[in-house]
SEVEXTI-861040 format. One record per atom (N, C-alpha, C, O, CB): residue number from 1; x, y, z. Coordinates in steps of 0.2 Angstrom, whole numbers, padded with zeros to 4 digits, always signed. Glycine has a CB too. Layout:
residues N
<pos NUM; x X; y Y; z Z>
...
//
This chain:
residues 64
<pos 1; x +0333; y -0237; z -0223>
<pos 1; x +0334; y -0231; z -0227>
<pos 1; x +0333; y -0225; z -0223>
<pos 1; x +0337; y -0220; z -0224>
<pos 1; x +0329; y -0232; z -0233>
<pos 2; x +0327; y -0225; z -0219>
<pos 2; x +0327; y -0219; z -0217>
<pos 2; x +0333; y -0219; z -0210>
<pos 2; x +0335; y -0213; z -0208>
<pos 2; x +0318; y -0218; z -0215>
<pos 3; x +0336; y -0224; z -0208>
<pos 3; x +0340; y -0222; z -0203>
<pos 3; x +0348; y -0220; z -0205>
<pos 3; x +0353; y -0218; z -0201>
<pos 3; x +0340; y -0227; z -0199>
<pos 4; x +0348; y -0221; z -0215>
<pos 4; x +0353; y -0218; z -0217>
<pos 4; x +0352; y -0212; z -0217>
<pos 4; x +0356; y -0208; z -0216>
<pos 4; x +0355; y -0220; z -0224>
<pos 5; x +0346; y -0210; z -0218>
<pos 5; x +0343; y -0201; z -0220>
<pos 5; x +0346; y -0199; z -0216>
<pos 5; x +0351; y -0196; z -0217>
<pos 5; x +0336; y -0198; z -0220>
<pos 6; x +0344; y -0200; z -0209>
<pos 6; x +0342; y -0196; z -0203>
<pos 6; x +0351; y -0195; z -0201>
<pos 6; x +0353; y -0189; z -0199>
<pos 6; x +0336; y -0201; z -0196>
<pos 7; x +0356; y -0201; z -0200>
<pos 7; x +0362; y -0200; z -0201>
<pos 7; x +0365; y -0195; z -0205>
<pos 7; x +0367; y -0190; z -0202>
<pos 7; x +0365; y -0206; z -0202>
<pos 8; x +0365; y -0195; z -0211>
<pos 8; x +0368; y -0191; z -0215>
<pos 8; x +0365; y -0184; z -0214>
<pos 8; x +0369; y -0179; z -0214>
<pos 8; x +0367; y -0193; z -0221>
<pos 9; x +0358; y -0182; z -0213>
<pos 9; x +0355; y -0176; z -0210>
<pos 9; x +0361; y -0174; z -0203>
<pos 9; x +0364; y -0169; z -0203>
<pos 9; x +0345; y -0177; z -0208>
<pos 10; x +0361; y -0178; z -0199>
<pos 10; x +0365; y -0175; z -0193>
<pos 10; x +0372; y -0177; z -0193>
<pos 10; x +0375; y -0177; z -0188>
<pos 10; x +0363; y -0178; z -0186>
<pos 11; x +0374; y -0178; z -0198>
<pos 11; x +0382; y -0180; z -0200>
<pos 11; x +0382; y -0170; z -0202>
<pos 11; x +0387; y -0166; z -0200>
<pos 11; x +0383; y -0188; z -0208>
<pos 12; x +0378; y -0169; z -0206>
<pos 12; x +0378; y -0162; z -0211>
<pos 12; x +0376; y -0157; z -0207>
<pos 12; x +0376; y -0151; z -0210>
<pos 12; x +0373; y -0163; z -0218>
<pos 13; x +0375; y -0156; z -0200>
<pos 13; x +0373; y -0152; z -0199>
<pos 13; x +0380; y -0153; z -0192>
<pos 13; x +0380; y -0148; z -0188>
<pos 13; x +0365; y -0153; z -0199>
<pos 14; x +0382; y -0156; z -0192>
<pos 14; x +0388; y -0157; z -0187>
<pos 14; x +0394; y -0155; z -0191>
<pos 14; x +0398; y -0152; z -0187>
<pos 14; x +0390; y -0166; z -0184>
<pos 15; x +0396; y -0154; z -0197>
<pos 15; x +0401; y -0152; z -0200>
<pos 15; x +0398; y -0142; z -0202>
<pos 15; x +0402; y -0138; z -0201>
<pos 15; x +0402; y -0159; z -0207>
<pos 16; x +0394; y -0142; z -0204>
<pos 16; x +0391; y -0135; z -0204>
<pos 16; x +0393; y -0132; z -0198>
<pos 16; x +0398; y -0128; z -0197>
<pos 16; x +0383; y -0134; z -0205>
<pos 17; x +0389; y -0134; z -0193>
<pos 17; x +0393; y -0133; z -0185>
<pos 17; x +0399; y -0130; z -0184>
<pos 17; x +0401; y -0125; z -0181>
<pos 17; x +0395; y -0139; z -0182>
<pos 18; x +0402; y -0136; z -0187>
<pos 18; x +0410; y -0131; z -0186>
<pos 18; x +0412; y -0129; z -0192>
<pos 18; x +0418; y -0128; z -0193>
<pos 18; x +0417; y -0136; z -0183>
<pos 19; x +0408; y -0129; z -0196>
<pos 19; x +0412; y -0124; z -0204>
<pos 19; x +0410; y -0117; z -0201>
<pos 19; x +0413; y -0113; z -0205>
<pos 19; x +0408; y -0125; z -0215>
<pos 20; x +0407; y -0114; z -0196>
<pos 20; x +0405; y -0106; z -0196>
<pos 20; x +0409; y -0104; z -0190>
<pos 20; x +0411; y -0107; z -0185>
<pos 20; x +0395; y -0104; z -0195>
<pos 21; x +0411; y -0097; z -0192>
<pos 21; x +0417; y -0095; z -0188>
<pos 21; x +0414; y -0093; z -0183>
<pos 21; x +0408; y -0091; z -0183>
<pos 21; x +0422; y -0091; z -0191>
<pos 22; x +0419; y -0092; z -0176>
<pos 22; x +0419; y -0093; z -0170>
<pos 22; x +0420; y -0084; z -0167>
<pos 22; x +0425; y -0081; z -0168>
<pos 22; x +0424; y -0099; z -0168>
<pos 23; x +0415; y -0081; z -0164>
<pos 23; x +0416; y -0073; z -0164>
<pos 23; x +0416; y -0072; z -0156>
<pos 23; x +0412; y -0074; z -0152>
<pos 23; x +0410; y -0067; z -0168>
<pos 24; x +0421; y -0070; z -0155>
<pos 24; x +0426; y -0070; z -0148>
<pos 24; x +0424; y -0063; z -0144>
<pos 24; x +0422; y -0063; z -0138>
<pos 24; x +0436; y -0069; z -0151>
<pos 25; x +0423; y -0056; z -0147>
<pos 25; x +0419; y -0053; z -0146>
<pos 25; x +0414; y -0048; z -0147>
<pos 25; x +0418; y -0044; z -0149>
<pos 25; x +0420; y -0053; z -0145>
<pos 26; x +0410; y -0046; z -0146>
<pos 26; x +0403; y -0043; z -0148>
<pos 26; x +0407; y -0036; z -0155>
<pos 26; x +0403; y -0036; z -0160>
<pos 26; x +0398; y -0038; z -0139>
<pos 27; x +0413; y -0032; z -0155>
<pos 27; x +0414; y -0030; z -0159>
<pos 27; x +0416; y -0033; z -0165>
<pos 27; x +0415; y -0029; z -0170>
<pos 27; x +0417; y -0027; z -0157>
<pos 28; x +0419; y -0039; z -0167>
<pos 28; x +0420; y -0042; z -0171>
<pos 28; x +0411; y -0047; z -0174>
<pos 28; x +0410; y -0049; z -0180>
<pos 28; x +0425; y -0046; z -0167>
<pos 29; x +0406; y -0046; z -0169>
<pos 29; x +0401; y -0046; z -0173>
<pos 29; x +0399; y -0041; z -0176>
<pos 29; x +0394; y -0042; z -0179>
<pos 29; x +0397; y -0048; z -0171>
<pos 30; x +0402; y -0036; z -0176>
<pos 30; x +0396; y -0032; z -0180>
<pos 30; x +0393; y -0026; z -0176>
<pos 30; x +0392; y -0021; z -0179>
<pos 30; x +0389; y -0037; z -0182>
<pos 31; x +0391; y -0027; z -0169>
<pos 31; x +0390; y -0023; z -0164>
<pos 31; x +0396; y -0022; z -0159>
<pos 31; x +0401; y -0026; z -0158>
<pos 31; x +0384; y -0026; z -0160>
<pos 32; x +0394; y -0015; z -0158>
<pos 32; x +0401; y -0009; z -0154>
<pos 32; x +0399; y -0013; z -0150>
<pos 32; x +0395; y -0017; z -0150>
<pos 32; x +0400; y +0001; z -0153>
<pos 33; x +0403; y -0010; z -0142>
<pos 33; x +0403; y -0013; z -0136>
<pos 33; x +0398; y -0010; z -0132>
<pos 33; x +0396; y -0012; z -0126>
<pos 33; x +0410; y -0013; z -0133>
<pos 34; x +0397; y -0005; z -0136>
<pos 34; x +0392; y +0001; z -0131>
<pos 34; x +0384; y -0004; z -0133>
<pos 34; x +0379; y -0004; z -0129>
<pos 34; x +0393; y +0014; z -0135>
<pos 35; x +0384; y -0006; z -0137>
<pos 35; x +0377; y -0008; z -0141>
<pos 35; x +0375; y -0015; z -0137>
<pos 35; x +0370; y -0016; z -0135>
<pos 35; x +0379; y -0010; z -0149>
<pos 36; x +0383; y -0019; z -0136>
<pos 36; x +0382; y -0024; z -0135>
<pos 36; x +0380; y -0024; z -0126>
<pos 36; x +0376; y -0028; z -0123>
<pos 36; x +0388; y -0027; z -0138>
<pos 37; x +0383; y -0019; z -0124>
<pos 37; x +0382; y -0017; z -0116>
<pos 37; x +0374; y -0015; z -0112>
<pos 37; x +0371; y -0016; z -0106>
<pos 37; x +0387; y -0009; z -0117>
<pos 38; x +0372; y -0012; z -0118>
<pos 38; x +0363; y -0011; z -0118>
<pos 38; x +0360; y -0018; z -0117>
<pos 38; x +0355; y -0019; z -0115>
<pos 38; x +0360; y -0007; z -0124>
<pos 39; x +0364; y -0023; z -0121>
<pos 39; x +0357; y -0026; z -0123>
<pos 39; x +0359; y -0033; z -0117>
<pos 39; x +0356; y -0039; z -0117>
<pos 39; x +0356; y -0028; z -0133>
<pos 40; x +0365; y -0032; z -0115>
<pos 40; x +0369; y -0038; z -0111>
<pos 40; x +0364; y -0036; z -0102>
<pos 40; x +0362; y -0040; z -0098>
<pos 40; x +0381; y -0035; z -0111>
<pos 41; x +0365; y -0027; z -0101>
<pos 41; x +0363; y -0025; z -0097>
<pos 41; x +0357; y -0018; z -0098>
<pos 41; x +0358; y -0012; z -0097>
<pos 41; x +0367; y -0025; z -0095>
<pos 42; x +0351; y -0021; z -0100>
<pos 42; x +0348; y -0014; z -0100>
<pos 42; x +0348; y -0010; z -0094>
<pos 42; x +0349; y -0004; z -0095>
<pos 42; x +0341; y -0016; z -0102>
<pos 43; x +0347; y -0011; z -0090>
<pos 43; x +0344; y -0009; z -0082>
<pos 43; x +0348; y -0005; z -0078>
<pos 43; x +0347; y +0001; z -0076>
<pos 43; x +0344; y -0016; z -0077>
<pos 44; x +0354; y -0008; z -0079>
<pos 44; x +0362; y -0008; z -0074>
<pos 44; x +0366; y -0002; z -0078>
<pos 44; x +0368; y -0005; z -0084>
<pos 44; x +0368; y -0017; z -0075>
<pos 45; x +0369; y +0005; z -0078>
<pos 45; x +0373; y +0009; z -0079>
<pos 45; x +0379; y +0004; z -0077>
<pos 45; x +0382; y +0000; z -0080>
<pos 45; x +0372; y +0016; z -0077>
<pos 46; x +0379; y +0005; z -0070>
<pos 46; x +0386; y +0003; z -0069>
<pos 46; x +0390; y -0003; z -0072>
<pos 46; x +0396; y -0003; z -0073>
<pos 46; x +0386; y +0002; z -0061>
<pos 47; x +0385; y -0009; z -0073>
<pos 47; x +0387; y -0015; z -0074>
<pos 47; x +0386; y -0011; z -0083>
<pos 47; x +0392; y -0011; z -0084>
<pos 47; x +0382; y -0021; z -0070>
<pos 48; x +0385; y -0010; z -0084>
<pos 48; x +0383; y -0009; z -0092>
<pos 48; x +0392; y -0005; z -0093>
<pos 48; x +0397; y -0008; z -0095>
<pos 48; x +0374; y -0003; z -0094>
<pos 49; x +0393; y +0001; z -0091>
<pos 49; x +0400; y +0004; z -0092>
<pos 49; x +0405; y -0001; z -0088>
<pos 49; x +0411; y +0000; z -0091>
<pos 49; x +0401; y +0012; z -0089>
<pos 50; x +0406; y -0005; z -0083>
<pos 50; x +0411; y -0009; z -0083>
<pos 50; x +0411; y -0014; z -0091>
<pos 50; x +0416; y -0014; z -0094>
<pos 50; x +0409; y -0013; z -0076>
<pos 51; x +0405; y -0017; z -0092>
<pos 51; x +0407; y -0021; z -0097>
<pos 51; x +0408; y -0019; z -0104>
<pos 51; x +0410; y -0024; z -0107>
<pos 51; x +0404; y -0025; z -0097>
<pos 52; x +0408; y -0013; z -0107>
<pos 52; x +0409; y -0009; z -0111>
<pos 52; x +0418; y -0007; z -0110>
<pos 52; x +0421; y -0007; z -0115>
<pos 52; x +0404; y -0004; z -0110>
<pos 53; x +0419; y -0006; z -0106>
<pos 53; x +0425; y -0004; z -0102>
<pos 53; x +0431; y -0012; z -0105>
<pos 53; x +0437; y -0012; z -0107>
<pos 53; x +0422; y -0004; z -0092>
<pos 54; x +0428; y -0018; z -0104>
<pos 54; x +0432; y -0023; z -0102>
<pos 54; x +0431; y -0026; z -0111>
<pos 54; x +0436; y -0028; z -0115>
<pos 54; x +0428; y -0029; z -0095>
<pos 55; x +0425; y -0025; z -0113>
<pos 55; x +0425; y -0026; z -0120>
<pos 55; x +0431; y -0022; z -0125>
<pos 55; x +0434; y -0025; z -0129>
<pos 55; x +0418; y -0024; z -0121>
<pos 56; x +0430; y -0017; z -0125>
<pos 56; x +0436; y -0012; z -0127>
<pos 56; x +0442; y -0015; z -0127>
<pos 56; x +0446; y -0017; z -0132>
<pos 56; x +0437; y -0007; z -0123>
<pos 57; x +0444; y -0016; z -0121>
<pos 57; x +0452; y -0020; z -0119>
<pos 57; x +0452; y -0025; z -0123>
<pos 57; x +0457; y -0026; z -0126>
<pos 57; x +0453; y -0023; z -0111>
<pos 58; x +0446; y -0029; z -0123>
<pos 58; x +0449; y -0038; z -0126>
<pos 58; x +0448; y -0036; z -0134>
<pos 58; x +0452; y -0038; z -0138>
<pos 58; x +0441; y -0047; z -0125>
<pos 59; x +0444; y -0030; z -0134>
<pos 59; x +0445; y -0027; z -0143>
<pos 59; x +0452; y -0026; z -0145>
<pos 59; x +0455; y -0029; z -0150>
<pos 59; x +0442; y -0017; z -0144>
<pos 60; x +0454; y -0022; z -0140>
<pos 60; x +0460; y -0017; z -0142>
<pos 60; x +0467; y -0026; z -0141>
<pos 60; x +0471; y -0027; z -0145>
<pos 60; x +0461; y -0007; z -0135>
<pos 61; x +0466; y -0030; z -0135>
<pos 61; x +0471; y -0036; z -0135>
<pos 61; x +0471; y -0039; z -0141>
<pos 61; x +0476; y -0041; z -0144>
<pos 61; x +0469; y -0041; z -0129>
<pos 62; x +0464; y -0040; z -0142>
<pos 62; x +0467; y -0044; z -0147>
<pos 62; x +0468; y -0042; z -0155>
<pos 62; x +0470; y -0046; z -0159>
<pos 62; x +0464; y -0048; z -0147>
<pos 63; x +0465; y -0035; z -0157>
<pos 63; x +0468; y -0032; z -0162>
<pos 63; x +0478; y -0032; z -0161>
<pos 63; x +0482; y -0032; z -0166>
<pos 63; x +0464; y -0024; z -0163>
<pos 64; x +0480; y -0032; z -0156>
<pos 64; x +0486; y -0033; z -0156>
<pos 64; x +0490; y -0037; z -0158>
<pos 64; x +0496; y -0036; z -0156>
<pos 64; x +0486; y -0034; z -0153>
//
């Protein structure tokens, strides 16, 4: 009995898994690129506006 439980508990938690959608990038969650940039790179200007920079682009590719 209990090894039906424990199956069906990870059977349910394998299909939830893939029922929640898949977010490609940080502007599609919810957070700008500039936001996402700080917290990717607190430290690093440079590295922080390259990726802010590259973030944009895959924004703007793939609103396309």
């Amino acid at each position: 009995m209990l090894k039906k439980a424990l199956l069906a508990a990870v059977a349910t938690g394998i299909v939830a898994a893939l029922a929640l959608p898949i977010q490609f990038t940080p502007a599609e969650a919810g957070m700008t690129c500039k936001e996402a940039a700080k917290v990717k790179f607190p430290d690093d200007r440079k590295s922080r506006h390259a990726y802010k920079k590259a973030c944009k682009a895959a924004s703007k590719a793939q609103q396309a």
